[in-house]
C-alpha positions as CSV (number, residue, x, y, z in Angstrom):
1,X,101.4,110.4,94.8
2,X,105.0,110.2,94.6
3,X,106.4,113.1,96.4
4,X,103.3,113.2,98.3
5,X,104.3,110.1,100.6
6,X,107.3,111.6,101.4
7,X,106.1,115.5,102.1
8,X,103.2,113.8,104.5
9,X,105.3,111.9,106.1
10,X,108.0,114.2,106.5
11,X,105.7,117.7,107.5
12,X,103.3,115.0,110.1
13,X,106.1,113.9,111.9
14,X,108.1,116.8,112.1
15,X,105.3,118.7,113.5
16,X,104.1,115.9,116.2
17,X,108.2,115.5,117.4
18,X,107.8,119.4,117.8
19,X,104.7,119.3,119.9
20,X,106.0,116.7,121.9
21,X,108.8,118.6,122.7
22,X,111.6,117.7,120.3
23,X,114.2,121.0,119.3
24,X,113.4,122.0,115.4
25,X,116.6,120.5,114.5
26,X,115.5,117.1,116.1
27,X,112.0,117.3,114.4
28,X,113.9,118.1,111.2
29,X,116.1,114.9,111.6
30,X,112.9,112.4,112.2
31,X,110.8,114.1,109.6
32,X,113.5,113.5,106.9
33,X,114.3,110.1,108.1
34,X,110.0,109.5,108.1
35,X,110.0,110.8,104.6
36,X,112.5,109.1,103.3
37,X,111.1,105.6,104.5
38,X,107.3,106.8,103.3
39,X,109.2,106.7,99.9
40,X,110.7,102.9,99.9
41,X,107.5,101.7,99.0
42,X,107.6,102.5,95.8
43,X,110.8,100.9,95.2
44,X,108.8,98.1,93.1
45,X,108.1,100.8,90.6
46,X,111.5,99.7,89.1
47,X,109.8,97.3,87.4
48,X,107.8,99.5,85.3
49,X,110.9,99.9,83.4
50,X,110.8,97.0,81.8
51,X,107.6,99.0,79.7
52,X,109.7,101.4,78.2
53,X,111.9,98.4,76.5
54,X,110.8,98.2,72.8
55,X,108.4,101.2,73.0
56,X,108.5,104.5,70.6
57,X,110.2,106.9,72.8
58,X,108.8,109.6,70.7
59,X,105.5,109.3,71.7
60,X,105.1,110.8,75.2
61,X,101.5,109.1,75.6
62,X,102.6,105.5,74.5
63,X,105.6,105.6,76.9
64,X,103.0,106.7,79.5
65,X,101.0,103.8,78.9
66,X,103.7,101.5,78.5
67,X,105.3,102.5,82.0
68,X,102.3,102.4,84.1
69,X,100.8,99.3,82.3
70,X,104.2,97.4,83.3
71,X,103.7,98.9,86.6
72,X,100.7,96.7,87.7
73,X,102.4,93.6,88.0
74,X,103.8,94.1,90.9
75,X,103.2,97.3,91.9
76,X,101.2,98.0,95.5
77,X,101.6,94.7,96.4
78,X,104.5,93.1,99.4
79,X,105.9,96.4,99.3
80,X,102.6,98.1,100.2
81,X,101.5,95.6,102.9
82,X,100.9,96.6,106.8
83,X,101.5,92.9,107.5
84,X,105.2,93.7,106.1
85,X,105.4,96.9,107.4
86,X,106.0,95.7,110.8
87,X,108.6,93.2,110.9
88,X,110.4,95.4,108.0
89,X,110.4,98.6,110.5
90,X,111.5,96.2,113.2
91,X,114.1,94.8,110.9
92,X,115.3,98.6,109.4
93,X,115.9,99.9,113.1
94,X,118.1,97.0,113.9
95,X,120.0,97.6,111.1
96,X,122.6,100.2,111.9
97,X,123.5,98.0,115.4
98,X,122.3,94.7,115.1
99,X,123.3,94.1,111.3
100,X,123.3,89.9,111.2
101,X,119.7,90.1,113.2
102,X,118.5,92.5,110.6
103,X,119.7,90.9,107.7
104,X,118.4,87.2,109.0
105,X,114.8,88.9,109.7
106,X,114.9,90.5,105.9
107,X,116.3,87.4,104.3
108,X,113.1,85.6,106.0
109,X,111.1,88.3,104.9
110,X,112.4,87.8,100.9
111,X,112.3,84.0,101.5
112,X,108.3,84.3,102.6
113,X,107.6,86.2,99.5
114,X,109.6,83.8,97.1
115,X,107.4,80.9,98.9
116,X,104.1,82.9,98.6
117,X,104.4,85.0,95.2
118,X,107.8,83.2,93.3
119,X,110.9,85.1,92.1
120,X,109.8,88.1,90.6
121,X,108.1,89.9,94.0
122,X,111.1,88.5,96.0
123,X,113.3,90.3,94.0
124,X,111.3,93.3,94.9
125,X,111.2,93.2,98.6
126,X,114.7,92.6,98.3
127,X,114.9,96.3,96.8
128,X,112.7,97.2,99.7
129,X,115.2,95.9,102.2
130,X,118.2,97.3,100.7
131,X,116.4,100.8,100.3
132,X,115.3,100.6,104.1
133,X,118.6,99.7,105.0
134,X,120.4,102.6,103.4
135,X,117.9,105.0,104.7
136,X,118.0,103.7,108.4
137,X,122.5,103.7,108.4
138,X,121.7,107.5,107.2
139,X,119.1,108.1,109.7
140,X,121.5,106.6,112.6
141,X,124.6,108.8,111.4
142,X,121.6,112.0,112.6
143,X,121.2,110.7,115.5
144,X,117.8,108.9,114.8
145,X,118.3,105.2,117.0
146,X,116.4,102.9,118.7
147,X,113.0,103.6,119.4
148,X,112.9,106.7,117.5
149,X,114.1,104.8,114.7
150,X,111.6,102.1,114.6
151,X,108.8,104.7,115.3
152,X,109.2,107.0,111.9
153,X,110.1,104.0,109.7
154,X,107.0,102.4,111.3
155,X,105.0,105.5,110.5
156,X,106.5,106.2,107.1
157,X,105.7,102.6,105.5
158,X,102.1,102.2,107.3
159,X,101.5,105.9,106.1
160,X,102.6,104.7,103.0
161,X,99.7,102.8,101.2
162,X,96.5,104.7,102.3
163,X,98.1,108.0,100.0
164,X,97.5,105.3,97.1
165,X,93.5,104.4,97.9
166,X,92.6,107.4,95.7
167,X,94.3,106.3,93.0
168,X,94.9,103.1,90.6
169,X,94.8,99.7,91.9
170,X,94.3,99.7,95.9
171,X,97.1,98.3,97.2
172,X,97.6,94.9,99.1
173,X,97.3,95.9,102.8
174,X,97.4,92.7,104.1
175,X,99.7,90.5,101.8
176,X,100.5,87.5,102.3
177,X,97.3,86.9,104.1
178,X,95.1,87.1,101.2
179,X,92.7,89.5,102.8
180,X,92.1,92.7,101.1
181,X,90.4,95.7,102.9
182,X,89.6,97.5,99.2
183,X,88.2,95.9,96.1
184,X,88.9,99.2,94.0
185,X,90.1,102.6,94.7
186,X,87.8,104.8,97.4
187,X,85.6,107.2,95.0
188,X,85.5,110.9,96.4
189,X,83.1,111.7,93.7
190,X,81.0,109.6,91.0
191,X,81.9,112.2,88.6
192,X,85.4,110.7,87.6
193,X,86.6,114.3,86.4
194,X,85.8,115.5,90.5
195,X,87.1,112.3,91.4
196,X,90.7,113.1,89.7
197,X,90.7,117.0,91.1
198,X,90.0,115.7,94.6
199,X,92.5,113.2,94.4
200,X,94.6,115.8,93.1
201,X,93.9,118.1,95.9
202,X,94.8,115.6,98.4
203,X,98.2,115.2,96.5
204,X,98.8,118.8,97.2
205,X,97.9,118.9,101.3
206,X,100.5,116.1,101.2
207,X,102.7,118.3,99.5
208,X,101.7,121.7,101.0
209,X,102.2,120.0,104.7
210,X,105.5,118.8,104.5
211,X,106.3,122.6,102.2
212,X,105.1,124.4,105.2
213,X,106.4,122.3,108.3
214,X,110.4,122.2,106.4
215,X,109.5,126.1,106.1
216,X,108.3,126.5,109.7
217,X,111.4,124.6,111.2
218,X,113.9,126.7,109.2
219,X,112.7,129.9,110.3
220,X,112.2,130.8,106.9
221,X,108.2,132.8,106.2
222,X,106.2,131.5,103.4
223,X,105.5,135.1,102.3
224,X,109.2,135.9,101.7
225,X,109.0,132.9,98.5
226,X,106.0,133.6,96.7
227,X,106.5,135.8,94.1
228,X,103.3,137.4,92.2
229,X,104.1,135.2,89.1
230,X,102.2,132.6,90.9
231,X,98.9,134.2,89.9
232,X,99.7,133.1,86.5
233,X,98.0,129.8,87.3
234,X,94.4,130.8,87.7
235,X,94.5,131.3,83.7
236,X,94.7,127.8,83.9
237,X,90.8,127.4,84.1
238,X,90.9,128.1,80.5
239,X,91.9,124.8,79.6
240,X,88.8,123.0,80.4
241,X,88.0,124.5,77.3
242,X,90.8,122.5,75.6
243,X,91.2,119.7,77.1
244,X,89.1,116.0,77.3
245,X,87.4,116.4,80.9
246,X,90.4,114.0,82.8
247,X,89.8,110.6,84.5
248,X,92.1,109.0,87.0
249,X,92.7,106.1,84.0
250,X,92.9,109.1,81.5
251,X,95.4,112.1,83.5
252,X,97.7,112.3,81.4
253,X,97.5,115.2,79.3
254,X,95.8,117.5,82.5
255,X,98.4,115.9,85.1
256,X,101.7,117.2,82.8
257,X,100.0,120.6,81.9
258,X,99.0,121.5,85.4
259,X,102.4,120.5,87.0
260,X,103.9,122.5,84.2
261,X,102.5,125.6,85.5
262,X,105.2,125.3,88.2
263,X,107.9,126.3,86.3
264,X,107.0,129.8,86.1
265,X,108.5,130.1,89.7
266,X,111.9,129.2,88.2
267,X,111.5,132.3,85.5
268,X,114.4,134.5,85.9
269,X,113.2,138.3,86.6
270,X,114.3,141.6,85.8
271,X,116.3,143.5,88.1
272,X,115.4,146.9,89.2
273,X,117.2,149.7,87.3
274,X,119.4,146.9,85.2
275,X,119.6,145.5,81.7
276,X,119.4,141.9,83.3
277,X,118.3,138.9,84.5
278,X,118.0,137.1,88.1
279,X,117.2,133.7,89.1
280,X,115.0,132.9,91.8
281,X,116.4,131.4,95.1
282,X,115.2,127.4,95.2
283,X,112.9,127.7,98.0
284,X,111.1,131.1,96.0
285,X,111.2,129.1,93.0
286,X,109.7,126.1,95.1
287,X,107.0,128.0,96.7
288,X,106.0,130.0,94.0
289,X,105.9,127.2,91.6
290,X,103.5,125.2,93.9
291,X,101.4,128.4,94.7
292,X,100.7,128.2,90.6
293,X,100.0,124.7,90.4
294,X,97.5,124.9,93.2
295,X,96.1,128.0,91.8
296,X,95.6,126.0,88.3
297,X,93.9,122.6,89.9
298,X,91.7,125.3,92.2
299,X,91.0,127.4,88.9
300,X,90.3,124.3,86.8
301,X,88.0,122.9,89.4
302,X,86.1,125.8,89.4
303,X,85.8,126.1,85.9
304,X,84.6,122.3,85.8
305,X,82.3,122.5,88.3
306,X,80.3,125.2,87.4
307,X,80.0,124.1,83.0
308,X,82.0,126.7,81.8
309,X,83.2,124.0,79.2
C-alpha cells in the first residue's frame, strides 16, 4: 500500500480542490503536497532495515521475511495514530512561519512517545516530524499556507492508516490512548486467496485515482499512453496454474510476478519503416505498464474464482 497512500491522497484532493473551484495548477499543488504527507507515515518502515543486517542477501524470500518480520515492531503504530495526526498536522502547517512553535509542539509530541512507548518509537516520530517538516517548507515555497496547509496534511495523515486495514497488522488509530478500533485486519472475503485480490484491487483504485486525476489536470488523455502491449497481462491468468494460491501472510511470490508484468510498458518498440528501436515516453510507459498489471490481477481473479487451477 505504499504508493497507494500517496496516489489516493494525491488524485482525492486534487479532484475536490478542482470542484470547489481551485485552477488545475492549484489542485495540482495541494494534491502533491496531500500525497506527499499521506506518505510520512510510513517513515517508521526505516526500521525494517535493521532485518536485512545478517541475512543471506541471495535469497530474495528470506530477505522478504526478514524485512517485513523487523517491520512489526514498530510499524503502524505513533506514526499511524489519528490522535497524532492532529497536533502533527497542526504542528507541520506552522512550520514554514512559526518554526520555534512548531518545533516546541513536535518536541512535545517525541517527548509523549518516549514517556509512553521508551526510546525506540520516539526515535521514530522524530523521523515523522522531520519528514513532515520538509514536506510542509516544500509545500509553502508552492504556495500551499495556512489553512490550506493544515487541511491536506490533515487529510493525508488521517487518510493514511485506513489504506493499511486490508492488510497486516491494523494499525494503532488511537495511540497513546490504548484504545484500538481493529483487533485484526478487515476480511473482504474468508477465502484468504479473494481476500489478497481484493486487497489488491483496492491498491490499484488508489493508484488508478491519483494516475487519472495527475492525467486529467495535465491535459494529457489516457488513450494517447496505452499502448496494445498492455494486453499482454491477461496471459497472466495462467499462473494460477503455477503458483501456491497467495495469502496476504504468503504474497510474495504473486505480489513480485504480477507487478512485473508492468515492465512490458517500458519495452522499446520498432519504428515504422526502420531498423530500430524506440523507447516509450514515461507517462506511456506508466500507463501502459499499470493497464498490464491490472489486466493480470483482473485475469488471475478470474481464473481463481471460477477453478481453473
Amino acid at each position: 500500500m505504499f504508493v497507494g497512500h500517496a496516489t489516493f491522497a494525491f488524485g482525492a484532493v486534487a479532484l475536490a480542490a478542482v470542484r470547489l473551484g481551485a485552477s488545475r495548477e492549484r489542485a495540482l499543488a495541494l494534491g502533491v503536497a496531500a500525497g506527499l504527507f499521506a506518505a510520512v507515515p510510513d517513515v517508521d518502515m526505516a526500521y525494517a532495515l535493521v532485518g536485512l543486517v545478517a541475512v543471506d542477501p541471495t535469497s530474495p524470500m528470506a530477505v522478504a521475511q526478514s524485512f517485513w518480520g523487523a517491520s512489526t515492531v514498530v510499524h503502524r503504530a505513533v506514526t499511524h495514530s489519528l490522535a497524532v495526526a492532529v497536533p502533527a498536522a497542526a504542528a507541520f502547517a506552522l512550520a514554514p512561519t512559526h518554526r520555534r512553535t512548531a518545533a516546541a509542539a513536535l518536541a512535545t509530541l517525541v517527548g509523549v512517545v518516549a514517556a509512553a512507548s521508551g526510546p525506540l518509537p520516539a526515535v521514530i516520530v522524530g523521523l515523522f516530524a522531520a519528514g513532515g517538516w520538509l514536506v510542509a517548507r516544500a509545500a509553502h515555497a508552492h504556495d500551499v499556507r495556512g489553512t490550506s496547509l493544515f487541511a491536506v496534511a490533515l487529510f493525508g495523515l488521517v487518510s493514511h492508516p485506513f489504506g493499511d486495514l486490508l492488510t497486516g497488522q491494523p494499525p494503532e488509530l488511537f495511540y497513546p490512548l490504548g484504545a484500538n478500533a481493529f483487533d485484526g485486519r478487515v476480511a473482504l472475503s474468508a477465502d484468504p486467496t479473494l481476500h489478497l485480490l481484493g486487497a489488491f484491487g483496492v491498491e490499484l483504485f488508489a493508484i488508478w485515482l491519483g494516475v487519472v486525476a495527475a492525467f486529467w489536470l495535465t491535459g494529457r488523455r489516457l488513450t494517447d499512453h496505452v499502448n496494445s502491449r498492455a494486453t499482454v497481462g491477461a496471459a497472466y491468468a495462467l499462473a494460477v496454474l503455477v503458483l501456491p494460491p497467495p495469502t496476504v501472510d504468503a504474497s510474495y511470490q504473486f505480489v513480485f510476478s504480477v507487478v512485473a508484468v508492468g515492465f512490458v510498458g517500458a519495452v522499446p518498440a520498432p519504428k515504422l519503416r526502420q531498423r530500430s528501436l524506440t523507447l516509450p515516453s514515461a507517462p506511456t510507459a506508466l500507463l501502459t505498464g499499470l493497464t498490464a498489471v491490472t489486466l493480470a490481477g483482473v485475469a488471475y481473479a478470474i481464473a481463481y474464482a471460477t477453478g481453473i487451477a
